[in-house]
N, C-alpha and C positions, 0 to 999 in steps of 0.2 A: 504494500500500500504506500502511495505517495504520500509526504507531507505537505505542507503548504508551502515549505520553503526550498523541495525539492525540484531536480530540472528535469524533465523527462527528454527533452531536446536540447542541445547547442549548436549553434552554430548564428551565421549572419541572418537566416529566416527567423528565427527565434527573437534574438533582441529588435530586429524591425517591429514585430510584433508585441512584444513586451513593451516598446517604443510607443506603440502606436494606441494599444490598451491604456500604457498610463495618461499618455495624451488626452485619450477620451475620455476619463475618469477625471482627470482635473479640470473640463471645460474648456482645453488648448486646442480648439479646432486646426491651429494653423500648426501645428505640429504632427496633427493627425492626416492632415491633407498631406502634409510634407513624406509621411510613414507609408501609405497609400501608396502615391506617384513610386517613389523610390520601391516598394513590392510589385508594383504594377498592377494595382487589386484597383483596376476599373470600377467594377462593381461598387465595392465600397468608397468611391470616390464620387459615382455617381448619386450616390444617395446622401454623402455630407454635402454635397455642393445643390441639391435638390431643397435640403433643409434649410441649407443660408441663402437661397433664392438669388444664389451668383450664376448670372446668367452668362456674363463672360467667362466663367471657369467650366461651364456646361458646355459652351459653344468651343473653346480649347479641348475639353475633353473628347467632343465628337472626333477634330480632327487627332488626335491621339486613339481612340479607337479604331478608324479606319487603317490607320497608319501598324496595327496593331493585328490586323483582319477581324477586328472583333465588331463584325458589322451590326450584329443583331443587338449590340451594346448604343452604337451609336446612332443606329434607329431609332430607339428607346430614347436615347435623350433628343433626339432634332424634333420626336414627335412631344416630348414634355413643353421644348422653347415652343412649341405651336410651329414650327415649320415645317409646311406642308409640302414646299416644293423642294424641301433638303430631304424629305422623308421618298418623296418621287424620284429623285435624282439618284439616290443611294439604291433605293428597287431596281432602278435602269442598271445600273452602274454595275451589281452585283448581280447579272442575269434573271434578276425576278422580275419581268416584265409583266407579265400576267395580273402579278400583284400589284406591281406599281398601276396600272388601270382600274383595278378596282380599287382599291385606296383613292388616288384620284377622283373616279366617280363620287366615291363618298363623300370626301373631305375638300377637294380643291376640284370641284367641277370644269373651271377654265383651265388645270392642267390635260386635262382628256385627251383631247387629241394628240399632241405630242408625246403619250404615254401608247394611245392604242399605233400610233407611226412607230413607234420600237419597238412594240408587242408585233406587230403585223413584220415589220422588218426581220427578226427575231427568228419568227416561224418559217420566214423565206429562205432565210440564210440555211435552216436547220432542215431543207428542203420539204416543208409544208406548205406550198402555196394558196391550195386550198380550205385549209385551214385558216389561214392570214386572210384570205377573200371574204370569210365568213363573219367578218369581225366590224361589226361597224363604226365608221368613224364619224362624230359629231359636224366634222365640216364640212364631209362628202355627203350624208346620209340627213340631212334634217329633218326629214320626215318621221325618221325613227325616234327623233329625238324630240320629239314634240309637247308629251306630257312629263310637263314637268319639269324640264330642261333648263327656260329662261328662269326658271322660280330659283332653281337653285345655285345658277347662276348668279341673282341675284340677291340669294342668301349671302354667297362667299364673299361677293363684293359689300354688301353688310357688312357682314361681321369683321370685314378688313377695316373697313371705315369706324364703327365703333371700339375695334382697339385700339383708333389711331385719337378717336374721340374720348374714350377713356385715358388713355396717356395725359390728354391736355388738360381733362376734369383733373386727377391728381395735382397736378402742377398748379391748378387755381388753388384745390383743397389746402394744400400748402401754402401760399400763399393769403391764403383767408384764415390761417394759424399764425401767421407771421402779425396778420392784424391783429389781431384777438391777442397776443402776446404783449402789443405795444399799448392795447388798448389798460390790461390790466397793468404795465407799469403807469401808466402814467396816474395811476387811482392811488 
């Protein structure tokens, strides 16, 4: 039976992580980040940088995940920062074409065609032509795409607009804190 003060391991994995335990244990996130990177434990990097809502360290961690092959890593974070066209791009990119189209569909409907052009390209290349024939594209086909189409089209373009709209509410709400600060010094 071990003790408490016993080591069951040594070596450099060990004190990273003895490192990186104590770190979290004293509230030293930036030592924790630091224990992370230097282990390479993606995972747990993406979930301390998810909890301090550092979106630049999210957005550095993608490109260190691909850099990494750990694509299914940095899908997962392009699609937390809400990017939808980094989340399409990475599907192209890493032969999920399929997926990247339907993704698309869902989430960035003005991505579509450009995703079914690589799907369709894809299945050419990989000698299906008829399969790629069978696939319809939003710019060739409108007809098909009739119910329903402009609506959601014009969700996405929403909903881009109201995060753009949201960004600039914060910035007043802050500033209408800045009042309210000066107002109670001056009482």
């Amino acid at each position: 039976m071990l003790g408490s003060g016993d080591v069951l391991f040594d070596g450099p994995g060990c004190r990273v992580r003895a490192k990186r335990d104590r770190a979290l244990s004293v509230w030293r996130f930036d030592l924790a980040r630091e224990s992370f990177e230097q282990a390479g434990d993606l995972g747990s990097l993406l979930l301390l940088l998810l909890s301090q809502g550092d979106r630049k360290g999210l957005q550095g961690l993608v490109k260190l995940a691909e850099e990494k092959g750990q694509n299914n890593l940095a899908f997962a974070t392009l699609l937390q920062l809400g990017d939808t066209k980094g989340c399409v791009d990475l599907l192209i990119k890493t032969q999920r074409v399929p997926e990247a189209a339907l993704f698309a569909r869902t989430y960035a409907p003005s991505l579509v065609p450009s995703a079914v052009k690589a799907w369709k390209a894809d299945l050419t290349a990989k000698g299906r032509p008829k399969i790629a024939e069978g696939i319809a594209d939003p710019d060739e086909h409108k007809e098909l795409f009739e119910e329903g189409w402009e609506e959601a089209l014009r969700h996405e373009k929403e909903g881009v607009d109201e995060d753009e709209d949201d960004d600039e509410d914060d910035e007043d709400e802050d500033d209408d804190d800045d009042d309210d600060d000066e107002e109670s010094d001056e009482e």
